[in-house]
C-alpha positions as CSV (number, residue, x, y, z in Angstrom):
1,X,-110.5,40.2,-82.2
2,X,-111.3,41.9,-78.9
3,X,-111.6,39.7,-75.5
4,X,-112.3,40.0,-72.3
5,X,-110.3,37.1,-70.9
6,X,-107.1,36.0,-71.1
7,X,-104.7,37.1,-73.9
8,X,-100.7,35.8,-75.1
9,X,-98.8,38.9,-75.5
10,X,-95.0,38.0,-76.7
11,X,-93.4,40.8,-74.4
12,X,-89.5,41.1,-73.3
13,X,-88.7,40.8,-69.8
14,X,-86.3,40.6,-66.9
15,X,-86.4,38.0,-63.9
16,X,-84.3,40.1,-61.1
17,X,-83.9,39.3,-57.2
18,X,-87.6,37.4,-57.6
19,X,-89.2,40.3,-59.6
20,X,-90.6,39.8,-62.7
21,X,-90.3,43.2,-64.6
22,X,-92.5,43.8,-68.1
23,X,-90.1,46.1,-70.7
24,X,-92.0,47.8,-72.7
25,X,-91.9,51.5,-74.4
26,X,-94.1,54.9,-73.6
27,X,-96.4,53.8,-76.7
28,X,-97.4,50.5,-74.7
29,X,-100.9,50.1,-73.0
30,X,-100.0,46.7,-71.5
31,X,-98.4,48.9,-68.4
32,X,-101.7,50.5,-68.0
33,X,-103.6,47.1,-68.4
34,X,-101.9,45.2,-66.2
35,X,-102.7,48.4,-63.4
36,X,-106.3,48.0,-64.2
37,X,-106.5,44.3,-64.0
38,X,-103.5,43.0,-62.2
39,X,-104.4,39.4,-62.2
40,X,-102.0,37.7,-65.1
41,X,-99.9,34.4,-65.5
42,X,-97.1,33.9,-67.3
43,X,-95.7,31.7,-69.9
44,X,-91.5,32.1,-70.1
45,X,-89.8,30.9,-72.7
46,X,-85.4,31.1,-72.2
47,X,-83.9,34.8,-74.1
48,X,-81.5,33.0,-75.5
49,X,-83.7,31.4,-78.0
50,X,-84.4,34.5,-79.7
51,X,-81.3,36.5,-79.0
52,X,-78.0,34.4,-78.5
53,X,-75.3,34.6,-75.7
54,X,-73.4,36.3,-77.6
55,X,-74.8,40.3,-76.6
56,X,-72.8,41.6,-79.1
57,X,-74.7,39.8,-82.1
58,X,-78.4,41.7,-80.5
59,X,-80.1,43.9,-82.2
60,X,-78.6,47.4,-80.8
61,X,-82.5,48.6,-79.7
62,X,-82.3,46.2,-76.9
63,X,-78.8,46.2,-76.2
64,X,-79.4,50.0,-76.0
65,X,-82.5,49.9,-73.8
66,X,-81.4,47.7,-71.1
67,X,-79.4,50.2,-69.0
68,X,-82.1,52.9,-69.4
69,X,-84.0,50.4,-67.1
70,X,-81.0,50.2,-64.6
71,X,-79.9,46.6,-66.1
72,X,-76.5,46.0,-67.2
């Protein structure tokens, strides 16, 4: 269903030096969306719920596409 309010979008992210960066791929529109209408809140919930400590055990896509962003 379509809105014009306020959606929950599950996204991945990184909390760095106080920025709160979005990752996302090419084929995402939320980059775009978030331009268009930058007023947003946000609801974090801890990585290592969904992921582990352990880097090794993640799935390789992520471990992969962290240093394309600069992370490491």
């Amino acid at each position: 269903m379509a809105t014009d309010g306020p959606t929950v979008r599950p996204i991945w992210y990184l909390w760095e030096d106080g920025a709160f960066w979005i990752l996302s791929g090419s084929w995402s529109r939320l980059p775009a969306l978030v331009r268009e209408r930058p007023r947003i809140a946000l609801s974090v919930d801890v990585c290592e719920r969904y992921l582990g400590a352990d880097e090794e055990r993640w799935d390789p896509r992520f471990r992969e596409y962290l240093p394309l962003l600069g992370v490491s």
